[in-house]
C-alpha positions in Angstrom: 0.0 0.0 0.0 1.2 3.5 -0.7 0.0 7.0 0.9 -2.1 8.8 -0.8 -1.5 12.5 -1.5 -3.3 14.9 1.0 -4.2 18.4 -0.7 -7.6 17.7 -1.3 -8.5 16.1 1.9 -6.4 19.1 4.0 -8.7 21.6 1.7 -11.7 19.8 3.3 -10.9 20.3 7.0 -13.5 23.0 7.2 -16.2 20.7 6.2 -17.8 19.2 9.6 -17.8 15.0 8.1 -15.3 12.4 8.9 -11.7 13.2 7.2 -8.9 10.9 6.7 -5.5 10.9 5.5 -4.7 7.2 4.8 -3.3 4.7 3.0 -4.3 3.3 -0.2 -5.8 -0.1 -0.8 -3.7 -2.3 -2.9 -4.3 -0.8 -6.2 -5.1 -4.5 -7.8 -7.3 -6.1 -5.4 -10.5 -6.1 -7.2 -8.6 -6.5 -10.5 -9.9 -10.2 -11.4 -6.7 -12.0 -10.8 -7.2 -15.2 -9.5 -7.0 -16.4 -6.1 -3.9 -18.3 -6.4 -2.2 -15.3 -7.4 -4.2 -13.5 -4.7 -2.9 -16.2 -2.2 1.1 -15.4 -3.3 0.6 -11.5 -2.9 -1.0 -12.2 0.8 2.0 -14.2 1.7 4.4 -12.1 0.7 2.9 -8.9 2.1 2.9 -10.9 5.3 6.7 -11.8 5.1 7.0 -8.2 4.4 4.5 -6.9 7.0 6.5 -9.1 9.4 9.9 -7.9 8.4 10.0 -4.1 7.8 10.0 -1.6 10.2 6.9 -0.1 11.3 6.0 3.8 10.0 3.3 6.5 10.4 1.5 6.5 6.6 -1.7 8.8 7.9 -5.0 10.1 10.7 -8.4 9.5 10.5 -10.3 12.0 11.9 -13.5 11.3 14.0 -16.6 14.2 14.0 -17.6 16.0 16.7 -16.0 17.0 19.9 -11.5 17.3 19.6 -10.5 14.2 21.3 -9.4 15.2 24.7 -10.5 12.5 27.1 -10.5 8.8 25.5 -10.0 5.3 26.7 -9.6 2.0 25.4 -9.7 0.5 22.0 -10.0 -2.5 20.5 -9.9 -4.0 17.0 -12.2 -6.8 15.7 -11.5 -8.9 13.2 -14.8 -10.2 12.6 -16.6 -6.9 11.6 -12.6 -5.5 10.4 -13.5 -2.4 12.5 -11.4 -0.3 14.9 -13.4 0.8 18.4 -12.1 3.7 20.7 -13.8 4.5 23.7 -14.0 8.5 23.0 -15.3 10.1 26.4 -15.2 13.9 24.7 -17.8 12.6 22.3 -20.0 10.5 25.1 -19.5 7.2 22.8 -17.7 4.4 21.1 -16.3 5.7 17.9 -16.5 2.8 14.9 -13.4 3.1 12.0 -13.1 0.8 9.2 -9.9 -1.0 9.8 -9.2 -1.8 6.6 -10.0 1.5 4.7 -9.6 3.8 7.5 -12.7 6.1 7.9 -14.5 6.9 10.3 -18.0 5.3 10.4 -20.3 5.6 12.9 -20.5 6.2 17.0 -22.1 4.3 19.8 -23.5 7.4 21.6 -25.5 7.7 25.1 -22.9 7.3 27.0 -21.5 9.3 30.3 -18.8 11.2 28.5 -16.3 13.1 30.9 -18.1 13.2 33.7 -16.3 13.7 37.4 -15.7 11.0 40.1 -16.6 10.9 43.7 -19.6 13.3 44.0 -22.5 11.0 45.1 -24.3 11.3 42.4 -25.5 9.3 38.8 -23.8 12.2 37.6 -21.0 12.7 39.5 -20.0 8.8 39.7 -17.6 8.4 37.3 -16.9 8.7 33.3 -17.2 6.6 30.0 -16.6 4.9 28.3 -13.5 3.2 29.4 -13.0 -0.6 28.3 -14.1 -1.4 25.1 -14.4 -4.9 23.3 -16.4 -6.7 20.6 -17.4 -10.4 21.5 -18.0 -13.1 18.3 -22.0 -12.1 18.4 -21.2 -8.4 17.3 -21.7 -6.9 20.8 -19.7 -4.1 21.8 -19.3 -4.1 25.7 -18.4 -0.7 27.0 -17.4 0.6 30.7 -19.1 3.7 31.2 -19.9 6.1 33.8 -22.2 5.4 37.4 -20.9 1.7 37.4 -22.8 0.5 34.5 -21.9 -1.4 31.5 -23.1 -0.7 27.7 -24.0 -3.4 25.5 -24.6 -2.3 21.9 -25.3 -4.0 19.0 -22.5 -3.6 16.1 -23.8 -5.6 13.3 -24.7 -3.8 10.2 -27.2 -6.2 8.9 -28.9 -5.8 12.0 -32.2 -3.3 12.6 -30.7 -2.2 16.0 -27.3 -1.5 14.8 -25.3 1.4 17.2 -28.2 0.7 19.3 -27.3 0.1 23.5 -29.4 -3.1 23.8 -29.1 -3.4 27.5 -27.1 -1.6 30.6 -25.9 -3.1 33.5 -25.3 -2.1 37.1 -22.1 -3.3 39.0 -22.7 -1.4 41.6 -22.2 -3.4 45.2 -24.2 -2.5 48.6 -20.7 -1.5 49.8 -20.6 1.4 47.7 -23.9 2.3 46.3 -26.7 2.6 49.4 -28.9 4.1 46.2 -30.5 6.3 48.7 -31.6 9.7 47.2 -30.1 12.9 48.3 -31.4 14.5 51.5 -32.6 10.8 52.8 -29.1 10.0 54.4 -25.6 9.4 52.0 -26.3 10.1 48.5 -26.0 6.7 47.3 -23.7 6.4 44.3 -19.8 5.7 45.2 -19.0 3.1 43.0 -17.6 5.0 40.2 -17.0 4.2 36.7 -17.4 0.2 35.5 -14.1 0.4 33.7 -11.7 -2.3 31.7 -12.8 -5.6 30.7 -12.4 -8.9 29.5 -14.3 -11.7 28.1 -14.1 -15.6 28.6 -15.8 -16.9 24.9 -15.4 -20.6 26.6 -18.1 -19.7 29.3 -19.2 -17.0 27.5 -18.3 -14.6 30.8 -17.6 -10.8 30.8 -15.0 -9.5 33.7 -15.2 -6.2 34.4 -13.1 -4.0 37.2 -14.4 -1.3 39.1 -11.3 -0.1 39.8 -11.4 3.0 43.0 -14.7 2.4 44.8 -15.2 4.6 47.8 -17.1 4.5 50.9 -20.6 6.3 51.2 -20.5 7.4 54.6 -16.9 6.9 55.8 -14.4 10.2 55.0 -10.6 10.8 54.6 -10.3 14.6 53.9 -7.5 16.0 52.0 -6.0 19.3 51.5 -7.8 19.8 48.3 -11.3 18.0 49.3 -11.8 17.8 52.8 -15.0 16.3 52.8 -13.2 13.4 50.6 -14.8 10.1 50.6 -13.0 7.1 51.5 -11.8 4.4 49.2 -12.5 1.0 49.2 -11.3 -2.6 48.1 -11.6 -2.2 44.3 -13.5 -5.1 43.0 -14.9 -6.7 39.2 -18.1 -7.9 38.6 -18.5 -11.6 36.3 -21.8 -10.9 34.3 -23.1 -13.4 31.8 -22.2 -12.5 28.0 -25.6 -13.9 26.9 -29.1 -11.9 27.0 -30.5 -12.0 29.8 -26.9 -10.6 30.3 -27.4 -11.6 34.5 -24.8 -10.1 36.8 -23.2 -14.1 37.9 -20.8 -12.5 40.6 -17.6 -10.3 42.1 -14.1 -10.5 43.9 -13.0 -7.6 45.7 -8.8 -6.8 45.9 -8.2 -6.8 49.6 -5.7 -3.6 49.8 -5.3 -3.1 46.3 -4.3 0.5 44.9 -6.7 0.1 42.0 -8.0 -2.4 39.2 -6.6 -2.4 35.8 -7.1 -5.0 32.6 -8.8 -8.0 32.8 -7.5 -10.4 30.0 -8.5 -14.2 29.5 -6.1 -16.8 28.6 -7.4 -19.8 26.4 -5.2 -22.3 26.9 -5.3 -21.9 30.9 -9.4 -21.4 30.8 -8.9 -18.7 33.5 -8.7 -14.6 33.5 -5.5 -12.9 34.3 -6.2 -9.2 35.8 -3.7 -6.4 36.7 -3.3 -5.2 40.2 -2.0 -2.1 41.4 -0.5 -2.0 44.7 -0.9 0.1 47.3 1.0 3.3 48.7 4.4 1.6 48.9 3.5 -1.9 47.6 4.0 -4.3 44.5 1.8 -4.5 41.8 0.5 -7.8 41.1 -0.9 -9.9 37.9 -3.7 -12.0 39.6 -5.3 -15.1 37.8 -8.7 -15.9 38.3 -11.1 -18.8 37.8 -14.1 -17.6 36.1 -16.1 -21.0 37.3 -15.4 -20.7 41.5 -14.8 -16.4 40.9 -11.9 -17.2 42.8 -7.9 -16.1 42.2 -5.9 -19.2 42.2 -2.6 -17.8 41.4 -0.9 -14.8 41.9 2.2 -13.0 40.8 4.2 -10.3 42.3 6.2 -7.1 40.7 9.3 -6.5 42.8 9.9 -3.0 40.9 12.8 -2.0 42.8 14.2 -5.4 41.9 13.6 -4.8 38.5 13.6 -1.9 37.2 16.0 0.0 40.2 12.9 2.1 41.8 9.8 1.2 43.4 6.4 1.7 42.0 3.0 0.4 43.0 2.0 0.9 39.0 0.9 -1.6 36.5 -1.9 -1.4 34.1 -1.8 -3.4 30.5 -1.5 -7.0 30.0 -1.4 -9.0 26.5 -1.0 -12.4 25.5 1.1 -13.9 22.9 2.0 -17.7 22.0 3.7 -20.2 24.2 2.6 -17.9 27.4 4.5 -14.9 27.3 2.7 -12.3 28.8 3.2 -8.5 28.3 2.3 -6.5 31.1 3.1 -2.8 31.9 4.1 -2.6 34.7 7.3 -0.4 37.2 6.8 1.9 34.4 7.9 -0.3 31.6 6.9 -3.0 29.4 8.0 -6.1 31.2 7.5 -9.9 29.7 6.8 -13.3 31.8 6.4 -16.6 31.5 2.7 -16.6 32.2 3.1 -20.6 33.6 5.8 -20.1 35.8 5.7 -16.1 36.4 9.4 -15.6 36.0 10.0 -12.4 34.1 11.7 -12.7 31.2 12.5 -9.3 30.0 12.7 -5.9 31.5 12.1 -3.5 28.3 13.9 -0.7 29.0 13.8 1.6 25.6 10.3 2.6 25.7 7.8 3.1 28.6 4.8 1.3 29.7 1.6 2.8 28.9 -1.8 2.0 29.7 -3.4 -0.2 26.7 -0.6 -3.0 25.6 -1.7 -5.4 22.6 -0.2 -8.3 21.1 -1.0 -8.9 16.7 -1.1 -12.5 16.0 -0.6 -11.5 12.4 3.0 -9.9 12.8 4.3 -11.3 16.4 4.6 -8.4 17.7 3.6 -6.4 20.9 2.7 -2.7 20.5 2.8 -0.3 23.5 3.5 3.4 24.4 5.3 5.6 26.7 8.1 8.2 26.9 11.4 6.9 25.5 13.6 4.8 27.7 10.7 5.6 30.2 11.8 8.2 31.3 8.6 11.1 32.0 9.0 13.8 29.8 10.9 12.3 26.9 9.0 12.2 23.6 5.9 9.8 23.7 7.4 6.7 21.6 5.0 3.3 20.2 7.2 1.0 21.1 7.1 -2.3 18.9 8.6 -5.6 20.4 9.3 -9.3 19.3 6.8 -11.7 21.4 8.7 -14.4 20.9 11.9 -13.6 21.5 10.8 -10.6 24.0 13.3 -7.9 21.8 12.5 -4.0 21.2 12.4 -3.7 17.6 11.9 -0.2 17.2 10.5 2.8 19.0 8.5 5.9 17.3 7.9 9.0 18.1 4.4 10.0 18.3 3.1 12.9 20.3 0.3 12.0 22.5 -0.6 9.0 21.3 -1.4 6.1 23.3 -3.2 2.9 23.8 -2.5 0.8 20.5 -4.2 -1.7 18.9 -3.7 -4.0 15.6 -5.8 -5.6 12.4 -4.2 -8.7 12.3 -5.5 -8.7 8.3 -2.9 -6.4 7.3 -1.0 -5.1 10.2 -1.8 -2.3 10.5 -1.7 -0.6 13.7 -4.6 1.9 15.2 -3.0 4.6 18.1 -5.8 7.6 19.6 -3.8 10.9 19.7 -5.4 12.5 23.0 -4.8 16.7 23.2 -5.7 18.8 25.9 -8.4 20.4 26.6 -6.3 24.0 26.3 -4.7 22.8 22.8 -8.1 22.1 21.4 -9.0 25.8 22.8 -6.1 26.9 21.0 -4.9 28.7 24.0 -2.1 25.7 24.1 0.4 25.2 20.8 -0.8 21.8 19.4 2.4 19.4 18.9 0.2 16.3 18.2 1.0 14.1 15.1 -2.4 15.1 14.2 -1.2 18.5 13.3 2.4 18.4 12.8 2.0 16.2 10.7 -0.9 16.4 8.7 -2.3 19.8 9.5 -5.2 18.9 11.3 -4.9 21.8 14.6 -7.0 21.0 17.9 -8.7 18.1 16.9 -7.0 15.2 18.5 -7.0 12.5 15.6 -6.4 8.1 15.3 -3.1 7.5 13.8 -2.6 4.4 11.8 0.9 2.7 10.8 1.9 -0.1 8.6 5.2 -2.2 8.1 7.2 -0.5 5.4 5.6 2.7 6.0 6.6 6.3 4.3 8.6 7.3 7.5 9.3 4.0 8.9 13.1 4.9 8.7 12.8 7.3 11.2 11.9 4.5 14.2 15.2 3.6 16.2 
């Protein structure tokens, strides 16, 4: 694939529709060559996909809202779409994967709303975790401790409709008593990442900094500060009636990060921040008893010379290696035995990791050589073999994700809130790059990209 020129599309920016600057599609697919030949070109764009360094080739822009609070995302292969969870837009953003427009948006969603006031509306924002089970559900974490499920089949009538929302809110947190009746009832906060078990057809979700209704801790800045509590996730059934089935609570955890389910083992592996002055830990849980049955711990001033209570990301790759970010970097283990073997040192850990089945490779982001402040780097690394192959500069982007189909590979490029009001110079790829000033923007690269040369 090559790029395609840009004048006409950067003469458009006005317009308010979905823009992109993309790659082209191979200029012979629909030529009428048969499949054999088809066959030969797909392998060898996959030895050449798999070979050649990654580069940035274009943005798709989304309508609406510049993209200054977003979440997870998530690529499915089955409908070849790309999902973000975009918060400034109250929704689920859909992008063709392959062609790379925009198309559509889950709305009715929380969007940036604040945490810790008590309220529906002060509970928390959304969406957060985002994935697409085999059915054509999009699961979303939103806002108030409630989970979306939206229908994201074309064919269907209800397509981009929510079908169903779903409370994990817990008694412990959420007394659901009005205001002016005793504590405003909602604590919980936001239902946030998640993971699904397609052998028991099981959603995990974590609500990951629960507080207290009536107990307080003030602080300087809020002294009427609620308390947190034991962050906890909430099994629900991924078929309709869609029945809350269960939770675990975290005894003394520092938070709740990415639940993520492993095939071969039949269980769910979830990250675990520590607290004030702990380890983080990688927890694996059995989605049949809701019970952890193994549990790993981060030493980070073991491994990585400092200590930290952080981790966040966690992807899976052949023969057990996991991918977790965690001390502040991308670290791999042996997901059987938990010894860690790599500490990745070039690029920092970020919050969304991802493993591509179609290239071998883990994506992440994070400042280079993790150090805060350096230029925000997509760092790509060989699963197998646990090497950094190559870092990238790209301002403000973060949480990757892959199409295994061709490789390529989907980042959201998250301004601030003062960029977008242009009070704030906008360094984002999104604009110096392409031109495109206070909008925020999805960046897509491919192997053997235009500036792939310029990745270390």
């Amino acid at each position: 694939m090559t790029v395609r020129t840009i004048g006409a599309v950067l003469a458009a920016l006005t317009l308010m529709v979905p823009q992109t600057i993309r790659a082209d599609r191979d200029g012979d697919r629909r030529d009428g060559r048969d499949g054999n030949d088809r066959d030969c070109r797909d392998r060898d764009q996959f030895e050449h996909n798999t070979k050649t360094p990654l580069g940035l080739v274009g943005v798709v822009l989304v309508p609406g809202k510049p993209i200054t609070s977003a979440d997870i995302a998530w690529v499915d292969p089955g409908t070849e779409r790309y999902y973000f969870a975009d918060r400034s837009n109250a929704g689920v953003d859909v992008i063709d994967a392959e062609d790379h427009l925009w198309v559509a948006r889950v709305a009715g969603m929380a969007g940036p709303l604040p945490s810790g006031g008590g309220t529906a509306a002060t509970n928390g924002p959304g969406p957060n975790g985002v994935l697409v089970t085999p059915n054509r559900r999009l699961w979303a974490g939103d806002g108030n401790s409630t989970v979306q499920v939206a229908d994201v089949d074309p064919d269907s009538p209800s397509y981009l409709s929510i079908v169903k929302t779903i409370s994990t809110a817990i008694a412990a947190c959420d007394t659901a008593t009005p205001p002016g009746s005793g504590p405003v009832g909602h604590w919980c906060g936001r239902a946030d990442e998640l993971g699904y078990d397609p052998k028991d057809h099981v959603i995990l979700i974590a609500n990951n900094a629960p507080l207290s209704p009536t107990k307080i801790c003030p602080t300087v800045a809020n002294p009427t500060a609620h308390c947190l509590i034991d962050p906890y996730a909430t099994f629900i059934s991924a078929k309709p009636p869609y029945a809350v089935l269960g939770t675990i609570s975290f005894a003394g955890a520092g938070g709740l990060e990415q639940p993520l389910w492993d095939s071969a083992l039949g269980r769910f592996w979830i990250t675990v921040p520590g607290p004030a002055g702990g380890n983080p830990l990688l927890v694996r849980i059995d989605p049949q008893t809701m019970k952890a049955d193994k549990t790993y711990t981060f030493n980070c001033a073991s491994l990585v010379g400092a200590p930290s209570a952080s981790i966040t990301g966690v992807a899976l790759a052949p023969y057990q290696h996991l991918l977790v970010s965690a001390c502040g970097f991308p670290i791999t283990l042996n997901a059987l035995t938990g010894n860690v073997l790599q500490v990745i040192k070039g690029v920092g850990g970020g919050d969304e990791v991802w493993f591509n089945p179609g290239d071998g490779r883990f994506y992440v982001t994070g400042p280079l050589d993790g150090v805060a402040g350096n230029v925000q780097q997509l760092g790509v690394i060989d699963a197998e073999h646990s090497a950094l192959l190559q870092t990238i500069s790209e301002v403000r982007g973060k949480n990757p994700a892959a199409f295994p189909e061709d490789n390529h590979v989907f980042t959201i490029v998250q301004i601030t809130a003062a960029i977008a009001a242009g009070t704030a110079p906008d360094d984002s790829v999104c604009n110096t790059r392409f031109g495109f000033k206070g909008t925020g923007c999805v960046a897509v690269f491919r192997h053997g990209g235009a500036d792939a040369e310029e990745g270390r």
